[in-house]
N, C-alpha and C positions, 0 to 999 in steps of 0.2 A: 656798854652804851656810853658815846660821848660825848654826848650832852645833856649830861646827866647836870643838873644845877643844883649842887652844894649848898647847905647853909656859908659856906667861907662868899658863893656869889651872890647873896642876897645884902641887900641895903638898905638900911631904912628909906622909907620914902618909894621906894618900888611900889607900884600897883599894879592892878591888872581887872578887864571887866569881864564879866560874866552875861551866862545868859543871852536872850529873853527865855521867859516861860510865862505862857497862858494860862490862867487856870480857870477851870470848866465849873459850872454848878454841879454836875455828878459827882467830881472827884471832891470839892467843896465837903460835901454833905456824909459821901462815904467814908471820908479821914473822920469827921468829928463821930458820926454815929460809933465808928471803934475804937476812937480814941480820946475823942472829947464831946460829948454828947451832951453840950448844953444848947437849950429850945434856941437859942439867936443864930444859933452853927448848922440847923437842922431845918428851919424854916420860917420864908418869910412874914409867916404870920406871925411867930414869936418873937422874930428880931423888930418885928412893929411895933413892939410894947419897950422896947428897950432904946436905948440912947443910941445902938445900932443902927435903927429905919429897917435897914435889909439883910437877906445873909448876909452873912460875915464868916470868914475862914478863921480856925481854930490857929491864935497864934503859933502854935506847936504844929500847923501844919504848913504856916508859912516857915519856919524854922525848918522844917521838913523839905522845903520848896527850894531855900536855898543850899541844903547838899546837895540835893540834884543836880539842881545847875551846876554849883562848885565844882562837884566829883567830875560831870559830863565835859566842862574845863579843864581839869588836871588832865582827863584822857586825850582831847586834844593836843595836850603836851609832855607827852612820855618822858620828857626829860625832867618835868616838874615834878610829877606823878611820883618817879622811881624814886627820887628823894625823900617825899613825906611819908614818916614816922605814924603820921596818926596825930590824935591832939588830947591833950591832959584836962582839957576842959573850955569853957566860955565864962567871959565876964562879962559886965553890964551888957546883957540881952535885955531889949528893949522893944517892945511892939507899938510903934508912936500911930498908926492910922491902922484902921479894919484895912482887909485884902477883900475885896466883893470877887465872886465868880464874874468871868472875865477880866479879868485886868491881868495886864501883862509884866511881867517882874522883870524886871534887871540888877545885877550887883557890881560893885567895884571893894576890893580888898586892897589897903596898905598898910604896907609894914612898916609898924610904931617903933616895934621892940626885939631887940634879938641881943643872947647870951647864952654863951658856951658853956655845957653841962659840967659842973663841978666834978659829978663821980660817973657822966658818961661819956666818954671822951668820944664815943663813933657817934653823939648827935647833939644837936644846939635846941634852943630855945626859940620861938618865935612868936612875937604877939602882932595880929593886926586886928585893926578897923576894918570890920564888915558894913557896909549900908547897902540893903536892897530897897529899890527905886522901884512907883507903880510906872505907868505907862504916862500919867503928868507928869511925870520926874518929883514927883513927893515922896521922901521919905517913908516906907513902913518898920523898918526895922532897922534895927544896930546892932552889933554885939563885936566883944573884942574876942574870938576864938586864940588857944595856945595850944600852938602845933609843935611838934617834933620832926626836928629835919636831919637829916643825913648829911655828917661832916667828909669831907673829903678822905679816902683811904691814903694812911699814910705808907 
């Protein structure tokens, strides 16, 4: 493949948007009941007592919400896609507003941070800024993911 896009073509300050994704009160409800089953996640009666008002999506499934989209991007761009290594982990994740059933997500990723693997020379480092966006353009989430990229075959 060739265009295949190298960590050697990536530059700080690159970004790239993501998404939308809707998310429904079914899918709301059945993420939290298997995975995070507290009453404000599960129903609007519960979220009535809490600082919440209404459901609320399990930040772990807004986290959830933005691979999807991500990944469904990368495949868009095979050349992106065939690069990424996978990722060694996330920093400051940050859940700043509830996701309510219905709202429409969108994301944009830029890249902060990149350096070339000391003891793995066929891949780099890469730090971005994730922010996914409701459907007001407010802020629900942050986080800096660190991916592993594919250096150019020497």
């Amino acid at each position: 493949m060739d265009d295949i896009i190298y960590f050697e073509d990536l530059n700080v300050g690159d970004s790239f948007d993501f998404g939308p994704l809707t998310i429904s009160r079914d899918e709301t409800i059945a993420f939290a009941a298997e995975f995070d089953a507290q009453p404000f996640h599960l129903s609007d009666e519960a979220a009535a007592t809490t600082h919440f008002g209404t459901l609320s999506a399990s930040g772990w499934h807004t986290t959830a919400l933005f691979m999807k989209m991500f990944v469904a991007e990368m495949q868009r761009n095979p050349g992106r896609q065939a690069a990424s290594l996978g990722a060694m982990g996330v920093d400051e994740l940050r859940w700043l507003r509830p996701v309510r059933p219905g709202d429409t997500l969108r994301g944009t990723s830029e890249l902060i941070d990149k350096k070339a693997s000391q003891s793995r020379p066929e891949m780099g480092i890469v730090r971005s800024k994730v922010t996914i966006f409701n459907q007001d353009d407010q802020p629900v989430l942050t986080m800096i993911p660190i991916a592993m990229w594919r250096t150019r075959p020497v």
